[in-house]
OpenMM code with the backbone's topology and positions (N, CA, C; nanometers):
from openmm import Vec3, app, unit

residues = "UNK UNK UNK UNK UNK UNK UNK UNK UNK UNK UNK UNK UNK UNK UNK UNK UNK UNK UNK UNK UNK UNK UNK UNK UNK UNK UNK UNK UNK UNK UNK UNK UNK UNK UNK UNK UNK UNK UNK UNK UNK UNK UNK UNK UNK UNK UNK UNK UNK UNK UNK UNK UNK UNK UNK UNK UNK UNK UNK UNK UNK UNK UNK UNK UNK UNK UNK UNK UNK UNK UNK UNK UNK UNK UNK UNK UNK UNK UNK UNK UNK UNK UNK UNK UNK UNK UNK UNK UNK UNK UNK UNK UNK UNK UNK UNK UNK UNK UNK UNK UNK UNK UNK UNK UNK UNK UNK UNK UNK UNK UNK UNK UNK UNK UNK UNK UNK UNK UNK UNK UNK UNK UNK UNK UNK UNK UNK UNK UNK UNK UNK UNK UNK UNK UNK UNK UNK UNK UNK UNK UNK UNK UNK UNK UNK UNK UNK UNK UNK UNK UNK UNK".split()
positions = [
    Vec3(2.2016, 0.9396, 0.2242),
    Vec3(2.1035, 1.0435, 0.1993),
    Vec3(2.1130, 1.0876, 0.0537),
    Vec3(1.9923, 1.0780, -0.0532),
    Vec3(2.0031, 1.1469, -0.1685),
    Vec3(2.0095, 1.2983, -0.1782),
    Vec3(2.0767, 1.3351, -0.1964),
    Vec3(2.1144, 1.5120, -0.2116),
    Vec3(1.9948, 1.5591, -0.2879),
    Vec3(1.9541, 1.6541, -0.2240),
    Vec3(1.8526, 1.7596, -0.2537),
    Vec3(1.7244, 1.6709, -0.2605),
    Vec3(1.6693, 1.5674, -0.2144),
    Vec3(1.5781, 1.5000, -0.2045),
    Vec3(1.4752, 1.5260, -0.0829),
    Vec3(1.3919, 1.4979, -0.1168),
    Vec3(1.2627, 1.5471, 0.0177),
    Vec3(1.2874, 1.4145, 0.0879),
    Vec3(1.2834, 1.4874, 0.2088),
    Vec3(1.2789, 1.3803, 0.3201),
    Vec3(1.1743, 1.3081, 0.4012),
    Vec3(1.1320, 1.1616, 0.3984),
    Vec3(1.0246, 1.1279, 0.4264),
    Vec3(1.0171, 1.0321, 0.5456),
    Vec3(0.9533, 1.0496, 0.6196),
    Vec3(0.9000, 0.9507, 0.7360),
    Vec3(0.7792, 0.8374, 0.6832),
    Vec3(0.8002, 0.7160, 0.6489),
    Vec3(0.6946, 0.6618, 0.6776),
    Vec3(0.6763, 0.5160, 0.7523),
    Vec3(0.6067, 0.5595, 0.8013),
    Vec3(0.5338, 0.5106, 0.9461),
    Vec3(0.4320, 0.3678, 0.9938),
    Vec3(0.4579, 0.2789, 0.9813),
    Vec3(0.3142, 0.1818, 1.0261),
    Vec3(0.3538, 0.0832, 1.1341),
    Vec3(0.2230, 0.0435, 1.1946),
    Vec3(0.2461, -0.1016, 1.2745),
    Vec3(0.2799, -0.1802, 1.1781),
    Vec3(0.3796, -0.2649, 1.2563),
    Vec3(0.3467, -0.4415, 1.1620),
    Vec3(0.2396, -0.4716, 1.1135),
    Vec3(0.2525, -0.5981, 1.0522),
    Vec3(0.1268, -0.7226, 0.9937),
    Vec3(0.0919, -0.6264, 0.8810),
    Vec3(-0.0085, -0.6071, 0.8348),
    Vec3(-0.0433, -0.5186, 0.7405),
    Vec3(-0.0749, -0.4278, 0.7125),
    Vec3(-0.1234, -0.3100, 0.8021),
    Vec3(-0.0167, -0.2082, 0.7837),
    Vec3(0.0870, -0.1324, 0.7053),
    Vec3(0.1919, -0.2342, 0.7742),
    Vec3(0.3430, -0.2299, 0.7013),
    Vec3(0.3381, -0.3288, 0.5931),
    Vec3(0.2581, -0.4577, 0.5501),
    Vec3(0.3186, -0.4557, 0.3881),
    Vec3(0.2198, -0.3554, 0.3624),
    Vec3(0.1032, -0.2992, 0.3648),
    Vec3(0.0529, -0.2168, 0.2803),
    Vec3(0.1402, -0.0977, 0.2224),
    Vec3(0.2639, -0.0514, 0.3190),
    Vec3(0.3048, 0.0362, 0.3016),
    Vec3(0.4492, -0.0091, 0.2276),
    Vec3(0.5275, -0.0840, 0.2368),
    Vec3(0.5670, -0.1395, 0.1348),
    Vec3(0.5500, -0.1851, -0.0174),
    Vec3(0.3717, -0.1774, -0.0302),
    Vec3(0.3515, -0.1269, -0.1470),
    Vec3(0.4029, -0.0342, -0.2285),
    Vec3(0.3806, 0.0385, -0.1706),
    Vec3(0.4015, 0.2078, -0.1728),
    Vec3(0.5746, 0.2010, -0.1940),
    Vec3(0.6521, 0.1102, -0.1441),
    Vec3(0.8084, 0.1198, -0.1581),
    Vec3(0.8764, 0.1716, -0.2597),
    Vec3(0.8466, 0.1329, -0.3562),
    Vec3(0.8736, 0.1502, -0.4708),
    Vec3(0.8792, 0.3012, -0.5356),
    Vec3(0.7687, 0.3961, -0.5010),
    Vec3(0.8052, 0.5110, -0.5120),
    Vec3(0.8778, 0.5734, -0.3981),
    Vec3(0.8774, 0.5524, -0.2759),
    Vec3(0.8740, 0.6031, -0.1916),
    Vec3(1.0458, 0.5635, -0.1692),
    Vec3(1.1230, 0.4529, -0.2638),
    Vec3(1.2773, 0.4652, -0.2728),
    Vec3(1.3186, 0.6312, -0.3389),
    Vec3(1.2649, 0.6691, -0.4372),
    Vec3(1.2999, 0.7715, -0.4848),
    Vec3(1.3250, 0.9124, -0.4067),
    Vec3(1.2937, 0.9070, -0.2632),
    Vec3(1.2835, 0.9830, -0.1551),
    Vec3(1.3914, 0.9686, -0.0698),
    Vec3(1.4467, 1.0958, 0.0223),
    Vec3(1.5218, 1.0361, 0.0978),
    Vec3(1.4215, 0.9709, 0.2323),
    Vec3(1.4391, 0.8503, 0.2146),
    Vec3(1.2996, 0.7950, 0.2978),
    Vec3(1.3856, 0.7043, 0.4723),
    Vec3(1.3082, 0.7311, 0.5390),
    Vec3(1.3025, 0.6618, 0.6934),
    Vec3(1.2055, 0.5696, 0.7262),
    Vec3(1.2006, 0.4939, 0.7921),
    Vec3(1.0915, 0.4226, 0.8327),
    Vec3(1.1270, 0.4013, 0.9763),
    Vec3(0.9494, 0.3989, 1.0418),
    Vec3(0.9914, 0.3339, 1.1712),
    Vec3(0.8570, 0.2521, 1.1749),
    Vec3(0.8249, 0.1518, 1.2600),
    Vec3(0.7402, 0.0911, 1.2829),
    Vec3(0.7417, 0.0200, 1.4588),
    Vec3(0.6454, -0.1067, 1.4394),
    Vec3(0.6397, -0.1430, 1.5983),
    Vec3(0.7451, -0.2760, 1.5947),
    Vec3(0.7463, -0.3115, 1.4759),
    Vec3(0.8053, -0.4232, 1.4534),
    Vec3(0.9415, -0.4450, 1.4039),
    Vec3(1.0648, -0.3919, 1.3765),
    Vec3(1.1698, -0.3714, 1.3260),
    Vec3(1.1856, -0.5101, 1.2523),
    Vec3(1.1987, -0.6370, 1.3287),
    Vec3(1.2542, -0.7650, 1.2325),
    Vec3(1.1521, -0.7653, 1.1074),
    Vec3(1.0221, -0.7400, 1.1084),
    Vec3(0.9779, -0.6944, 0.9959),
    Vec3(1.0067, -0.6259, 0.8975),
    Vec3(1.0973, -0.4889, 0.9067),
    Vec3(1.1334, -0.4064, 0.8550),
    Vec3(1.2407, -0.4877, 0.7750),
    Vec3(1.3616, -0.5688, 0.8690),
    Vec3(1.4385, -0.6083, 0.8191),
    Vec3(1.4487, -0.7621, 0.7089),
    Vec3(1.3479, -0.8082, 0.6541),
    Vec3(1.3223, -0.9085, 0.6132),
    Vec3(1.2454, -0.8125, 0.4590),
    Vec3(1.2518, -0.6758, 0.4935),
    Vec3(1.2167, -0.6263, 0.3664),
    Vec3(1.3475, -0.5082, 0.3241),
    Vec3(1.4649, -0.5859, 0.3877),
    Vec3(1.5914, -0.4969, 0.3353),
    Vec3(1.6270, -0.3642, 0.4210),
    Vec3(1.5317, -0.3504, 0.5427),
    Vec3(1.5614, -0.1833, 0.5672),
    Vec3(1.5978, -0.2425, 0.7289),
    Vec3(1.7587, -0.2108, 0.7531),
    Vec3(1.8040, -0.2655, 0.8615),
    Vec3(1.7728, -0.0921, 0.9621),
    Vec3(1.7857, -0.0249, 0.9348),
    Vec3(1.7810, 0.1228, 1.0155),
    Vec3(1.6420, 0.1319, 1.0174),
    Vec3(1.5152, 0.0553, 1.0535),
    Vec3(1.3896, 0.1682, 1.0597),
    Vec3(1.4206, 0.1722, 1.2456),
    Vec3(1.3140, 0.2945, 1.2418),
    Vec3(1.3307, 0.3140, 1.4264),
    Vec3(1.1797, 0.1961, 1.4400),
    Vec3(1.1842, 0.2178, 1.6052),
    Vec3(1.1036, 0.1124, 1.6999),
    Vec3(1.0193, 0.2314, 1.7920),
    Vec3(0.8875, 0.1899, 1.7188),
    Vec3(0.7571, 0.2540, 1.7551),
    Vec3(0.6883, 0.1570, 1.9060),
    Vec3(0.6867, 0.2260, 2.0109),
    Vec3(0.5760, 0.1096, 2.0550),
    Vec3(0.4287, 0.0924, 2.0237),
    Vec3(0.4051, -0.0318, 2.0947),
    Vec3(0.3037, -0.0755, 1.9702),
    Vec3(0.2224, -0.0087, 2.1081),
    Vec3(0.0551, 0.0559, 2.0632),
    Vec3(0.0116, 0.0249, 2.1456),
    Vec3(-0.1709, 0.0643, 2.0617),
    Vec3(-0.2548, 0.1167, 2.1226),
    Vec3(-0.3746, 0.1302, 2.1077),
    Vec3(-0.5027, 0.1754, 2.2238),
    Vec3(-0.6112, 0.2378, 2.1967),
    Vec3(-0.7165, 0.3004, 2.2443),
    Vec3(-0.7160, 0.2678, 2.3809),
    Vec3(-0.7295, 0.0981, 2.3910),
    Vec3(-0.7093, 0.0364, 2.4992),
    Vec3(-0.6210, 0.0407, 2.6119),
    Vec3(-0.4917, 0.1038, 2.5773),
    Vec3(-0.3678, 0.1035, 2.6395),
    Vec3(-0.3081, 0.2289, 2.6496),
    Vec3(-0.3709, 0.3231, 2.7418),
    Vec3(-0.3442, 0.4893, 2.7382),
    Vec3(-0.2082, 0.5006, 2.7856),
    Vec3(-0.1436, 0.4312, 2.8928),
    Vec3(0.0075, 0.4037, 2.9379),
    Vec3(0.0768, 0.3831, 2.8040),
    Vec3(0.0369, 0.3058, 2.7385),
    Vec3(0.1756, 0.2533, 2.6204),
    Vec3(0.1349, 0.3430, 2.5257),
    Vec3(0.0512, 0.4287, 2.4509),
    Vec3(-0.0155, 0.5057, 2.3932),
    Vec3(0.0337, 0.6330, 2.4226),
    Vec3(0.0781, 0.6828, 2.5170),
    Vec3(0.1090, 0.8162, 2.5829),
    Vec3(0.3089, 0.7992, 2.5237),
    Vec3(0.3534, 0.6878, 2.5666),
    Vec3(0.4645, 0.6616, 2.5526),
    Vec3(0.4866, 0.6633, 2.3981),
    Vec3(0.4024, 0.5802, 2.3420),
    Vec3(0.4604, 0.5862, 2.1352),
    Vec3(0.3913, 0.7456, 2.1346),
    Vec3(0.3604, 0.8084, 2.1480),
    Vec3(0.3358, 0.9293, 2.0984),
    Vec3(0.4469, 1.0114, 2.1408),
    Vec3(0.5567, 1.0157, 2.2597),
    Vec3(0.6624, 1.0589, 2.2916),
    Vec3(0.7828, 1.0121, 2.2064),
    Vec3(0.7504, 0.8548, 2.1597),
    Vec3(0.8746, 0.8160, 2.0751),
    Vec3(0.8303, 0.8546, 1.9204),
    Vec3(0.6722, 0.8895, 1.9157),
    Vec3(0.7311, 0.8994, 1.7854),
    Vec3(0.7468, 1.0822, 1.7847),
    Vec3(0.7292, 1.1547, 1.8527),
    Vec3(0.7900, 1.2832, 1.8648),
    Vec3(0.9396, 1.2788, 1.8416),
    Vec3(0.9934, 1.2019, 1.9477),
    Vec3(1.1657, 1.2256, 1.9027),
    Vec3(1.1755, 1.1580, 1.8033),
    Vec3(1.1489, 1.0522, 1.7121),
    Vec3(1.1847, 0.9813, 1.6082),
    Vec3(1.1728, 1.1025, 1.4368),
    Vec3(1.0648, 1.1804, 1.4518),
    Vec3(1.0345, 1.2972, 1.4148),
    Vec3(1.1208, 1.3940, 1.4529),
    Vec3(1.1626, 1.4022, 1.5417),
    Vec3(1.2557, 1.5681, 1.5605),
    Vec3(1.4278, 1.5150, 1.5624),
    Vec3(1.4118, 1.3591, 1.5161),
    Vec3(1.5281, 1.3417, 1.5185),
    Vec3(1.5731, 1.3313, 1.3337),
    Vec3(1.4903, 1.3012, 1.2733),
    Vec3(1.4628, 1.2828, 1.1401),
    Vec3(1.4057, 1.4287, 1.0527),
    Vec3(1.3478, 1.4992, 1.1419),
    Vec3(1.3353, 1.6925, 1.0550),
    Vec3(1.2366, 1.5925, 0.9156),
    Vec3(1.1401, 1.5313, 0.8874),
    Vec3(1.1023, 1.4883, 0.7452),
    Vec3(0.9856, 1.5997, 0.6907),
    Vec3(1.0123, 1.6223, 0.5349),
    Vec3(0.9269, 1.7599, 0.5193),
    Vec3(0.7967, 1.6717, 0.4898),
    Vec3(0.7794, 1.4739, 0.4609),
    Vec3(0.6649, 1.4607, 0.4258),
    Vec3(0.6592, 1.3492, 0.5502),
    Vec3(0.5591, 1.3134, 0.6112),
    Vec3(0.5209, 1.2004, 0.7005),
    Vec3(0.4030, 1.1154, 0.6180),
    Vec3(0.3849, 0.9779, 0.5905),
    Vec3(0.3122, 0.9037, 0.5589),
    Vec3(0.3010, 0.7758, 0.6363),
    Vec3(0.2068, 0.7783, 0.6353),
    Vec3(0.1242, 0.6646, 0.7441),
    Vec3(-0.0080, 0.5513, 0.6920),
    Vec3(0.0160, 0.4131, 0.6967),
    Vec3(-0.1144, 0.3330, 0.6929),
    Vec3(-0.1754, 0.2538, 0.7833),
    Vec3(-0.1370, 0.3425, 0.9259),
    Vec3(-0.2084, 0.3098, 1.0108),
    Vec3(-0.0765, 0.2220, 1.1222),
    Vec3(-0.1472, 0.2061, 1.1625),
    Vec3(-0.2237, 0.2494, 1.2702),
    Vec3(-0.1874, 0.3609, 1.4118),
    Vec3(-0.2496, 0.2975, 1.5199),
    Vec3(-0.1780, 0.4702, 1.5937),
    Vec3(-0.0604, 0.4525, 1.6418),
    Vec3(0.0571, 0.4149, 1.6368),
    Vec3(0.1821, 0.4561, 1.6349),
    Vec3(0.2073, 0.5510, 1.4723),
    Vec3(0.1607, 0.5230, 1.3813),
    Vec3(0.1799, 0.6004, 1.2416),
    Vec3(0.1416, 0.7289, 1.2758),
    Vec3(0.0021, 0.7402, 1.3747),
    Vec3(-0.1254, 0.8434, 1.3738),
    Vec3(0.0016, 0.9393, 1.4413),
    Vec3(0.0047, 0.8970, 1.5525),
    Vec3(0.1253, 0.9557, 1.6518),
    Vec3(0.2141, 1.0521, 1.5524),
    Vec3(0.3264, 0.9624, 1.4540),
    Vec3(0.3737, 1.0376, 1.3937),
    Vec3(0.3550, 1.1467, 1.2889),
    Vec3(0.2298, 1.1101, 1.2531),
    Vec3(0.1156, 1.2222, 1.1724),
    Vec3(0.1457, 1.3040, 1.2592),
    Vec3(0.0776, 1.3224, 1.3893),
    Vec3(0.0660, 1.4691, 1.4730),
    Vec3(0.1652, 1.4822, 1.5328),
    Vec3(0.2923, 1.4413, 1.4953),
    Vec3(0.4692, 1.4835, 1.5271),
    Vec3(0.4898, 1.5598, 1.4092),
    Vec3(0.4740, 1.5128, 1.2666),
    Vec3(0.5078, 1.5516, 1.1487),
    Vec3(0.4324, 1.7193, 1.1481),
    Vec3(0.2609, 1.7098, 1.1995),
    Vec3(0.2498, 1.8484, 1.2128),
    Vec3(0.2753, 1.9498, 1.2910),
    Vec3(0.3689, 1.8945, 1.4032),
    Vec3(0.4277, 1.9908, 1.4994),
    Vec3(0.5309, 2.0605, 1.4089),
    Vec3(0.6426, 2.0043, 1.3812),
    Vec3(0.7526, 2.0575, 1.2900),
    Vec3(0.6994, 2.0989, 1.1810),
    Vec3(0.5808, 2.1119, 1.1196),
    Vec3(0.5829, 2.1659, 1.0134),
    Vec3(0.5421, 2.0656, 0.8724),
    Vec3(0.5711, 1.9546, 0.8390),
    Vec3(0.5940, 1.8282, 0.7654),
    Vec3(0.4164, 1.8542, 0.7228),
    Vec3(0.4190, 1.7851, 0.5918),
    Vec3(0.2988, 1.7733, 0.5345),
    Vec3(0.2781, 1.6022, 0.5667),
    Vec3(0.1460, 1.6065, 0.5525),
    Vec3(0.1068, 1.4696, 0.6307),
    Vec3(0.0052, 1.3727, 0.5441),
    Vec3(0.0316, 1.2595, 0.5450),
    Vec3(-0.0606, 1.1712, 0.4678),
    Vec3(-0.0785, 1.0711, 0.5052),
    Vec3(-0.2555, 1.0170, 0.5450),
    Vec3(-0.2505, 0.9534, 0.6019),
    Vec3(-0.3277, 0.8144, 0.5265),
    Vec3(-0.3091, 0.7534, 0.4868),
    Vec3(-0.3729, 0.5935, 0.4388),
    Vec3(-0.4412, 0.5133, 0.5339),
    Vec3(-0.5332, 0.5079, 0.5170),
    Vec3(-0.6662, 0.3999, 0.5961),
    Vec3(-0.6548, 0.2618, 0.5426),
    Vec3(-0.6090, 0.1986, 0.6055),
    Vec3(-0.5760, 0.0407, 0.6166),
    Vec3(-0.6621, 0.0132, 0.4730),
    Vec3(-0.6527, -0.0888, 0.4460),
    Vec3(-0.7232, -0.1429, 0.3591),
    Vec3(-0.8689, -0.2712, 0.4332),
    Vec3(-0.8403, -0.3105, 0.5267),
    Vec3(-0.9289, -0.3736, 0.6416),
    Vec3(-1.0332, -0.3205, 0.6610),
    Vec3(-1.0503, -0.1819, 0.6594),
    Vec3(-1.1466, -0.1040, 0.7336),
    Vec3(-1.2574, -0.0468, 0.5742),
    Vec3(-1.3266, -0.1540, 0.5448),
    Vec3(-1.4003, -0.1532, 0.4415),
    Vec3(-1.5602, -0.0704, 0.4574),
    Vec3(-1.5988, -0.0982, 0.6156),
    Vec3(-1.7164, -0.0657, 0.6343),
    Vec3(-1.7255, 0.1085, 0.6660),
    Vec3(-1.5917, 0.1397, 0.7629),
    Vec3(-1.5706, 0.2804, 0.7958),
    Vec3(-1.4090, 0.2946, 0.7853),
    Vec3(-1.4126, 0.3949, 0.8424),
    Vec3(-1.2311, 0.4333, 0.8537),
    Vec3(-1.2237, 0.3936, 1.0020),
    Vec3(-1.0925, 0.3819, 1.0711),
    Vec3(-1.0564, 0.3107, 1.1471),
    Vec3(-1.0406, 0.4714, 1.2337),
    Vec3(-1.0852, 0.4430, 1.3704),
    Vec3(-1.0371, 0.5113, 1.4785),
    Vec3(-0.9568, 0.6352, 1.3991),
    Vec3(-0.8170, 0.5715, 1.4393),
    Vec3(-0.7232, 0.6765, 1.3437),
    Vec3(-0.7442, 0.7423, 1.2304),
    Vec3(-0.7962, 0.6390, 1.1723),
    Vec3(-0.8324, 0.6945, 0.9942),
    Vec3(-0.9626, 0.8899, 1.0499),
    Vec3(-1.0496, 0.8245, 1.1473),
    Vec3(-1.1225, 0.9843, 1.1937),
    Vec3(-1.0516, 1.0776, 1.2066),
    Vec3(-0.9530, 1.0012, 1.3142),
    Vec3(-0.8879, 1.1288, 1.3890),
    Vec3(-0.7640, 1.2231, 1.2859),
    Vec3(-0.7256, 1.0993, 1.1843),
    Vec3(-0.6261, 1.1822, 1.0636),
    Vec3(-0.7160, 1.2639, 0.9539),
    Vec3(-0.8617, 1.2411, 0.9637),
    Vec3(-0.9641, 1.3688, 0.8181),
    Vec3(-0.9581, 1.4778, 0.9300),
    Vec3(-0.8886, 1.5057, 1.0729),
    Vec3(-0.8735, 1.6585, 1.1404),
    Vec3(-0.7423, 1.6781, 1.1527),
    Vec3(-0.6123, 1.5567, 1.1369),
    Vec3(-0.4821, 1.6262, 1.1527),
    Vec3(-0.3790, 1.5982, 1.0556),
    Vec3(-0.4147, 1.4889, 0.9502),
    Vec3(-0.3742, 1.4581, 0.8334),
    Vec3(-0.3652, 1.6238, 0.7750),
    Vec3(-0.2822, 1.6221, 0.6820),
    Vec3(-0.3151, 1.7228, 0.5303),
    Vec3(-0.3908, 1.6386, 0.4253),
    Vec3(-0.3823, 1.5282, 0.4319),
    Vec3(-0.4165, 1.4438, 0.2905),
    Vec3(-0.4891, 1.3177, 0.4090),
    Vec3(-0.5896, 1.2875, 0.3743),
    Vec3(-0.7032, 1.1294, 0.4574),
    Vec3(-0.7508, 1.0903, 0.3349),
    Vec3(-0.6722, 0.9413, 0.2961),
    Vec3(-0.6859, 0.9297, 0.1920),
    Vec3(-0.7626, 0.7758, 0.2323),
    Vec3(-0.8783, 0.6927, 0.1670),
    Vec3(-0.9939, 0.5216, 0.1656),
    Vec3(-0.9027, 0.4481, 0.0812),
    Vec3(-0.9352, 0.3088, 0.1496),
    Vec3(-0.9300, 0.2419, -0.0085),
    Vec3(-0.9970, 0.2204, -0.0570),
    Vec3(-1.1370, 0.2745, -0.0186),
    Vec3(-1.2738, 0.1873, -0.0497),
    Vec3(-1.3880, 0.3166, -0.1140),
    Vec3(-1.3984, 0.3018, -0.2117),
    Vec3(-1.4856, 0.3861, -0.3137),
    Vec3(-1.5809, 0.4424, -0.2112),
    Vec3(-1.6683, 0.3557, -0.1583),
    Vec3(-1.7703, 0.3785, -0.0903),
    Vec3(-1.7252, 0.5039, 0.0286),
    Vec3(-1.6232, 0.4569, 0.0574),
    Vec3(-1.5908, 0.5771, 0.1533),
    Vec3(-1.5124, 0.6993, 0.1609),
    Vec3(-1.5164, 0.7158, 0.0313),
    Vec3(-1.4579, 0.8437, -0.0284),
    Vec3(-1.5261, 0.9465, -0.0632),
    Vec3(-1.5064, 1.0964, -0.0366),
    Vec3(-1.5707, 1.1526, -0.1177),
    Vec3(-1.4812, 1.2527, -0.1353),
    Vec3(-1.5471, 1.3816, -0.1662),
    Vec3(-1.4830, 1.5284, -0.2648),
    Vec3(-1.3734, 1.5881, -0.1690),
    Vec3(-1.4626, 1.5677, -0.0628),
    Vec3(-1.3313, 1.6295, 0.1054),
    Vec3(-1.3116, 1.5440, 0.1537),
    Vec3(-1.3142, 1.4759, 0.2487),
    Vec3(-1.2434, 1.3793, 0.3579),
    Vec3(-1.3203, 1.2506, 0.3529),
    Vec3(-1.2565, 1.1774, 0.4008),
    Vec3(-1.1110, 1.0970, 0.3255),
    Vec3(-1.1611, 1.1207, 0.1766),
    Vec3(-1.0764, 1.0957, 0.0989),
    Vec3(-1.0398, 1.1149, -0.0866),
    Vec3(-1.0432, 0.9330, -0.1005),
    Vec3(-1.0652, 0.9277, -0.2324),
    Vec3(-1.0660, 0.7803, -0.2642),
    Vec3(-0.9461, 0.7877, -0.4265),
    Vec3(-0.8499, 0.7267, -0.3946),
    Vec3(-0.7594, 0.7140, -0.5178),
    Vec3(-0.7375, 0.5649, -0.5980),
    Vec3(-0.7663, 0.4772, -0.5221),
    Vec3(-0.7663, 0.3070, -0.5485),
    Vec3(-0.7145, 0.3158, -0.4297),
    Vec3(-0.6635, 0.1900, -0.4388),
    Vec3(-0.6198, 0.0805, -0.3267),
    Vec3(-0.4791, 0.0553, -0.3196),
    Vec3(-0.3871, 0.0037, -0.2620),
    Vec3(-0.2113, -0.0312, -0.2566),
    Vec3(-0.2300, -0.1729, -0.2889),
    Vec3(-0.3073, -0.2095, -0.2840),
    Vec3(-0.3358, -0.3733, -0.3133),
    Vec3(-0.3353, -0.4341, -0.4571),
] * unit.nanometer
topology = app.Topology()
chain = topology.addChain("A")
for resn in residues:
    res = topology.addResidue(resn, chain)
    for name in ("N", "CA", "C"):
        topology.addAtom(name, app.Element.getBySymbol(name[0]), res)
């Protein structure tokens, strides 16, 4: 743990997703940072043997969906993080609305895939995000989602 460092959760499914958010690594070492995802051997092929194990699930799958929203509650109340960041998808979303139970400021990244709209999640994080951030010009504006570039 870096002493006196903000503590961060961040959050994605595998495949891309998670490298998108590995982009982001690089600042996000400077943090005392956590990760969890759906995929762990993923995690570990990018050096981070401790992330936690999200289940994977989606819209489709209200049983496994009900369950990652319970794991990522304790993965969150086991971790106290004052920032949560997420690029999707809803195991990340999950931990978005864990991060705002405790308090945690929240940020949420819209895949880079989702060119035409924001993704499911990407909606539901411009009402529980603090920060709903596009990658895509077109779908940015002054309030929700914000357009900053891309991780790409």
């Amino acid at each position: 743990m870096k002493s006196g460092s903000t503590r961060v959760l961040a959050a994605a499914s595998g495949g891309g997703h998670w490298e998108q958010l590995m982009l982001l690594r690089a600042t996000l070492d400077n943090y005392d940072i956590r990760f969890a995802t759906t995929e762990p051997a993923v995690a570990a092929q990018h050096g981070i043997e401790s992330a936690d194990r999200l289940p994977d699930c989606n819209q489709n799958k209200p049983l496994q969906s009900a369950l990652c929203g319970l794991v990522a509650l304790w993965v969150v109340l086991k971790h106290r993080p004052q920032v949560v960041i997420s690029t999707g998808a809803a195991p990340g979303f999950f931990c978005i609305l864990a991060g705002r139970l405790i308090g945690a400021r929240t940020l949420w990244i819209d895949s880079v895939a989702n060119g035409e709209q924001l993704s499911l999640c990407g909606k539901l994080s411009q009402r529980w995000a603090h920060e709903c951030w596009t990658q895509w010009e077109h779908l940015g504006s002054d309030a929700r989602p914000r357009y900053f570039g891309s991780v790409l």
